[in-house]
C-alpha angles and dihedrals in degrees: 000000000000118000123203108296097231121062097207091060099057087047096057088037104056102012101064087158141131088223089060114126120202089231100036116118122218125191112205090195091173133009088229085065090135078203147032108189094354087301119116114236122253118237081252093057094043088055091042090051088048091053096048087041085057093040092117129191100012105212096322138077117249095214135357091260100047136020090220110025102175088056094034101055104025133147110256091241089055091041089048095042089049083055104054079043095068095026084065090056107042097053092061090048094044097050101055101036096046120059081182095064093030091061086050095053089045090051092051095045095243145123139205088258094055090069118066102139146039092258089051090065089064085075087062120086131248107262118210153209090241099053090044090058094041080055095052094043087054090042107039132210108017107007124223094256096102116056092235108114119190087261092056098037092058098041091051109009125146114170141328122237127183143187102255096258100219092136108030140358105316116249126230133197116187105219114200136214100269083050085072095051094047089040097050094040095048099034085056096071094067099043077051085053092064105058097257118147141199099271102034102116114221126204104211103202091214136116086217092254114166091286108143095202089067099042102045083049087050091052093038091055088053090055098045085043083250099165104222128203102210089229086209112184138322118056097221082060086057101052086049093054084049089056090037118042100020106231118197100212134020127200123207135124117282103261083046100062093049083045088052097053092042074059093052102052094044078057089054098250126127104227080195095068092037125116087258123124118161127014130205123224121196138156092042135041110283120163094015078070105066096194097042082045097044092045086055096048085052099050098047107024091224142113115278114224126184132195119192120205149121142233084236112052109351110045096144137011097042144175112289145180122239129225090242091039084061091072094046118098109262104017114243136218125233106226103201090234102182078054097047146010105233120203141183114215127190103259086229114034086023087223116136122278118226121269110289098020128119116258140141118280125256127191143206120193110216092164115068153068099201106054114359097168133188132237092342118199093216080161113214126128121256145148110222117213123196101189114109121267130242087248083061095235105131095217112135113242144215108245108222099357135270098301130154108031105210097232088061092057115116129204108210114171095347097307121115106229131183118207093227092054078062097041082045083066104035096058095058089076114094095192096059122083120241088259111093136145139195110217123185125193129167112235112200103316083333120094113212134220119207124172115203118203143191119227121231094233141327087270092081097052089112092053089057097109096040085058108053091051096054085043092057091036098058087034097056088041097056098025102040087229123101099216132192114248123203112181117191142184118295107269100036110116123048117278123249103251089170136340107001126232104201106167110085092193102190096175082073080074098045 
């Protein structure tokens, strides 16, 4: 059992008395103590104790294979029972801290008591991206969707991070201080996963925006004595702090780190022969893409590593991919199950797929304060696979990745197309560079598909029409659509700085 590191915390967080003292020491045993100092626990302090009392492996690992051994590794009964545990203590606290998810159990004639086990959630309903920013338009700033209220955000707050917002009103979510000690001790199992070490030395390429990948993996290397180098902007600076302060492991999106060792070689640096070792994706699908993952590898001569999460549900502790599981085909996902309950839905009816059967993902955040939601839609394809990996660690994980988010997803000509199954394609070609888009324009009643590319070099020119013509062939054999395919000279289209947007739809304008 391993209770909140700072005393003080766990002062401040279960003791929200007048009679509190700043030296006084209180011991949560169990999070079904019915009392702390002769007074009965709120459904806010039971959650609170249940969340110290899960906080495994403190800041240091447990073994030398996992961070956390009895989770990790645990049987599916314990992992299950650890899950209806926390999930009896999180709808309480739910229900009467969030008018958002109150209104839904009303609506749903339920109440907290009614779910006890995994099959019980299925009663309650999907929750989605959409009602979360309806609630937040009619309660601005903040929504009711999260159970921290001004007074608690300004007794315990930590940082504010949103959905960007370029679509609709941006949603935020207020994470507390107890949020960054759940988010650095349970995001550390899966940098340990990988094979990463106190003293290895990490570059984050970040500006330090409210990303809360970044920030959970900045938190997570204090706590595993990770040195980190801040990469600041721009990138010809981080190239420089590679050559000059050898850093083991860099962290970036996938298109970023093939734009950084483009960087590199203009600079006249080899990223093959660097310090670096492994390198972190994050924000787009990495490894579940073999040629994206494979192009990578090659450029940087490094493990890939991926983590899969969300602002919303899955902040911290998220899924990861393991050192073994990177040999495996395809590569699997760790999903951190004592942390959260993971679904696959039916994209349509939103009812659960069988077992081994591609879905969208759901989520159920059993590891926060801040935001604990419930049946999340965070919307990416995934099979999820139960059997134990090669690492030994009994996780379920997610087979092939998380690939092709169903909001992504384009209808040209009747046929459903997901711009990673292009960029799947795309990247197999060596002779092309890592720039590419996928424009789409409607031509009289008939929508186009046009896949601009960047060249390698200028050494390939003579190989242009060959090309297109291997490009829409494997395209229109795996997509069902003949597109168009314009390739142009490297440095045409505009470099990946941070997340790419790579579908230029033009019938939005029409």
């Amino acid at each position: 059992m391993h209770a909140c590191r700072s005393r003080q915390l766990l002062l401040d967080y279960v003791c929200m008395t007048g009679t509190r003292r700043a030296n006084k020491r209180v011991s949560i045993k169990s999070a079904k103590e019915k009392s702390v100092m002769g007074r009965r626990l709120s459904a806010r302090e039971r959650w609170i104790a249940l969340l110290c009392k899960f906080m495994r492996g403190g800041g240091e690992p447990q073994s030398k294979r996992y961070w956390a051994p009895d989770v990790e590794t645990a049987s599916r009964n314990k992992i299950r029972a650890i899950q209806e545990e926390k999930l009896a203590a999180m709808l309480p606290y739910l229900y009467e801290h969030s008018p958002f998810y109150r209104a839904k159990f009303k609506a749903a004639k339920l109440r907290p008591a009614e779910i006890r086990t995994r099959a019980d959630l299925l009663k309650f309903p999907i929750t989605t991206k959409r009602e979360m920013t309806a609630d937040v338009t009619a309660h601005p700033p903040w929504g009711t969707y999260t159970p921290i209220d001004d007074r608690r955000w300004r007794e315990t707050g930590w940082m504010v991070f949103s959905t960007s917002g370029t679509t609709a009103a941006p949603r935020p979510f207020r994470y507390t201080q107890l949020d960054r000690e759940l988010w650095e001790t349970t995001s550390a199992r899966g940098i340990y996963a990988m094979g990463i070490r106190a003293g290895d030395l990490g570059l984050t390429c970040t500006t330090y925006s409210p990303h809360v990948f970044f920030w959970s993996l900045h938190y997570t290397w204090n706590l595993m004595r990770v040195g980190i180098v801040p990469g600041g902007v721009p990138t010809e600076r981080r190239v420089m702090m590679i050559d000059l302060y050898k850093p083991t492991v860099v962290a970036a999106t996938p298109s970023y780190l093939l734009h950084l060792a483009e960087a590199m070689s203009h600079a006249g640096l080899d990223p093959t022969k660097t310090s670096i070792r492994r390198v972190i994706c994050a924000g787009e699908p990495a490894s579940g893409i073999p040629s994206t993952r494979h192009r990578i590898e090659q450029a940087w001569n490094a493990d890939l590593h991926d983590v899969y999460g969300c602002t919303e549900a899955v902040p911290g502790g998220w899924a990861f991919t393991c050192a073994e599981g990177l040999k495996s085909n395809p590569v699997a996902t760790h999903v951190a199950e004592d942390l959260q309950i993971w679904e696959t839905v039916d994209p349509v009816t939103f009812e659960p797929v069988p077992d081994g059967s591609r879905g969208l993902s759901v989520v159920t955040n059993l590891n926060s304060e801040g935001s604990p939601q419930l049946r999340f839609l965070v919307g990416d394809y995934t099979i999820l696979d139960y059997d134990r990996c090669v690492c030994g660690r009994t996780l379920a994980r997610a087979r092939g990745g998380f690939v092709g988010r169903a909001d992504d997803m384009l209808n040209v000509r009747g046929i459903n197309l997901f711009p990673t199954a292009i960029e799947e394609i795309v990247r197999r070609f060596d002779l092309l560079g890592d720039e590419f888009q996928i424009v789409i324009e409607t031509e009289g009643v008939m929508d186009t598909l046009t896949i601009v590319a960047e060249l390698r070099d200028a050494s390939v020119a003579a190989e242009v029409e060959s090309l297109r013509g291997k490009i829409a062939s494997e395209v229109s054999r795996r997509c069902e659509l003949r597109p168009r395919v314009e390739l142009v000279a490297a440095g045409t289209l505009p470099k990946t700085e941070f997340k790419a947007r790579r579908v230029i739809d033009r019938r939005r304008a029409l």
